[in-house]
C-alpha positions in Angstrom: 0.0 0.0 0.0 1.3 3.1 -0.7 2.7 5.6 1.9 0.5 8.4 0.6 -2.5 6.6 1.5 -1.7 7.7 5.0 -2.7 11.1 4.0 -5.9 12.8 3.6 -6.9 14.1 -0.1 -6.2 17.7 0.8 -2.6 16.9 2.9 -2.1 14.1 -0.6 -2.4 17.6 -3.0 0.2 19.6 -0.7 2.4 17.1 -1.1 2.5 16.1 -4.6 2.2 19.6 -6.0 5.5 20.5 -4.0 7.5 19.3 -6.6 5.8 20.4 -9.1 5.1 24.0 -7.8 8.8 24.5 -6.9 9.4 23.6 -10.4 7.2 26.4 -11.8 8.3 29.2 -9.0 12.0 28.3 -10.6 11.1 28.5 -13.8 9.4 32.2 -12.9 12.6 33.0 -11.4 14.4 33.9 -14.3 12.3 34.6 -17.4 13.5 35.7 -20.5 11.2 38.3 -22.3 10.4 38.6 -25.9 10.2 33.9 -25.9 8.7 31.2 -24.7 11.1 28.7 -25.5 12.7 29.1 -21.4 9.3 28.2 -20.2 9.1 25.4 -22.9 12.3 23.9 -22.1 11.8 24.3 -18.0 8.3 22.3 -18.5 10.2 19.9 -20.4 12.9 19.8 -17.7 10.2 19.0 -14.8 8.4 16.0 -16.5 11.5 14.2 -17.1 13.3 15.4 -13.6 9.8 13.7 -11.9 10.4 10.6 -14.8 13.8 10.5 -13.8 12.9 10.2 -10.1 10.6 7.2 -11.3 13.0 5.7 -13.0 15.9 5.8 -10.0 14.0 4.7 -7.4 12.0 1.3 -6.5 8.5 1.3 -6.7 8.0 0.8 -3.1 9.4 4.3 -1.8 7.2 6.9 -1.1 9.6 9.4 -3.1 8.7 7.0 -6.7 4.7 7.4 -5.4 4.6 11.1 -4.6 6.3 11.7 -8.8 4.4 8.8 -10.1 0.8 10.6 -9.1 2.2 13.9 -10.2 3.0 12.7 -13.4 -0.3 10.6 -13.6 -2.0 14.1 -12.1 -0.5 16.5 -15.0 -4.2 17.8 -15.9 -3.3 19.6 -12.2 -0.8 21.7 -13.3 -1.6 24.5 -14.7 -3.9 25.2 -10.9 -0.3 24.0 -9.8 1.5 26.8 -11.9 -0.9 29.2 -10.6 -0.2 28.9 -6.9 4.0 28.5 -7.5 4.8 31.7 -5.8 3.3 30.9 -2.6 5.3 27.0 -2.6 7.9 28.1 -0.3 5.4 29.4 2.3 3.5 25.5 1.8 6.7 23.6 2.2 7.3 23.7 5.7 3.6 22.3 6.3 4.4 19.6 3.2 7.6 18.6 5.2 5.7 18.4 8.3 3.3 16.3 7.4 5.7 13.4 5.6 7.9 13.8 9.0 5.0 12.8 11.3 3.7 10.4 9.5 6.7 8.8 7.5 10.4 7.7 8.0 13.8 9.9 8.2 14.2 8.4 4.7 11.3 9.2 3.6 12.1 12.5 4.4 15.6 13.2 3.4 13.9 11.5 -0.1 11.5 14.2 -0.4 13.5 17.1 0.1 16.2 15.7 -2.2 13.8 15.4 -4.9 12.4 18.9 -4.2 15.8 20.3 -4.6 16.8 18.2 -7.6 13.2 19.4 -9.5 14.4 22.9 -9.0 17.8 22.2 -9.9 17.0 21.1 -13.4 14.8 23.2 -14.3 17.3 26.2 -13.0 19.6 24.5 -15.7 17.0 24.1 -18.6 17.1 27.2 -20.0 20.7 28.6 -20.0 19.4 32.3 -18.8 22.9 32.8 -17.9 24.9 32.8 -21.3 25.0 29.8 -22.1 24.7 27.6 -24.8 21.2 27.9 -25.2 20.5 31.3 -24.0 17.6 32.5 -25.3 17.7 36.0 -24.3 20.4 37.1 -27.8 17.8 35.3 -29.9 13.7 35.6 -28.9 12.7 33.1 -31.3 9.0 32.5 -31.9 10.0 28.5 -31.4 10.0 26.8 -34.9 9.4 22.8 -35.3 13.1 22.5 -35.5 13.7 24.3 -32.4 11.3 22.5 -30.0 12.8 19.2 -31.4 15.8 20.2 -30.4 15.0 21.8 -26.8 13.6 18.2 -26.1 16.6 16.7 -27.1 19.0 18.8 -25.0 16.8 19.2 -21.6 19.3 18.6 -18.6 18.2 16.3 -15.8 21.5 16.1 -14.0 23.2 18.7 -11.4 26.1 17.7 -12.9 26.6 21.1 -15.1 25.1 24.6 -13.3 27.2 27.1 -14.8 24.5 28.1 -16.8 22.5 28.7 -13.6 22.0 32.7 -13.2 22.8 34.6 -10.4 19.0 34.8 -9.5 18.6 31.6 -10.1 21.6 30.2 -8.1 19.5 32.7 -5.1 16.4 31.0 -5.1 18.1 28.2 -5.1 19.8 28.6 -1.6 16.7 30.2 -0.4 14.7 27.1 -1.4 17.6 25.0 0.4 17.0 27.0 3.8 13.6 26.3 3.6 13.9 22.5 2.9 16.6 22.7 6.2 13.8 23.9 7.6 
């Protein structure tokens, strides 16, 4: 049975739409004006940082449930989107909840993959110069161009020089608040 059947529908939502929510307030961090391809490429980024968690982590932890029903919940999102800048004022309640109910692990899971959602999607979009930077360019986002953002999405920390300096902020803010 799955751990986040020891949570009530409305305490379920909070903590499912944590991931998801920190990815959008990221992705608002740093927008670049005059495109949409950023916001493109950071949506792209959170389904596959929540399909990556899937695909890392046995089917039995709570971490794999909580980004399974987000995934399985995506119709949610945009409701999701629309409450991201209030996600760092829900987290402490979110991380409450999982650490009276659940295991250290459980946990130490969660906030890992909270971190790691906003990590990626801080690296989707290059905003900081990089190779992708979309801020010297403003395309209107040709065929060609969304194939290839889908291609090149990162869903590793291994590579954050790209991050911007707001970026690499909100970051460290959203770190405090996950240190609670």
């Amino acid at each position: 049975m799955s751990a986040l059947n020891d949570f009530l529908d409305e305490e379920r939502a909070l903590i499912v739409s944590i991931p998801v929510r920190v990815g959008y307030w990221m992705s608002h961090i740093d927008d670049v004006q005059g495109t949409a391809r950023d916001d493109q490429k950071e949506q792209l980024a959170l389904e596959r940082a929540l399909k990556l968690i899937v695909s890392k982590t046995a089917d039995a932890r709570f971490i794999n449930d909580v980004a399974e029903y987000a995934l399985v919940n995506k119709a949610d999102w945009a409701g999701w989107q629309d409450n991201a800048g209030t996600v760092l004022a829900d987290l402490p309640k979110g991380l409450r909840l999982i650490k009276d109910r659940l295991t250290a692990k459980d946990l130490k899971d969660y906030q890992s993959a909270v971190y790691r959602v906003a990590g990626v999607v801080a690296q989707a979009a290059a905003e900081d110069g990089g190779i992708d930077d979309y801020s010297k360019e403003a395309m209107g986002g040709g065929f060609i161009a969304k194939m290839l953002d889908r291609l090149s999405v990162k869903t590793d920390m291994s590579v954050p020089a790209n991050i911007s300096a707001t970026e690499k902020a909100a970051l460290q803010k959203l770190l405090a608040c996950l240190k609670g």
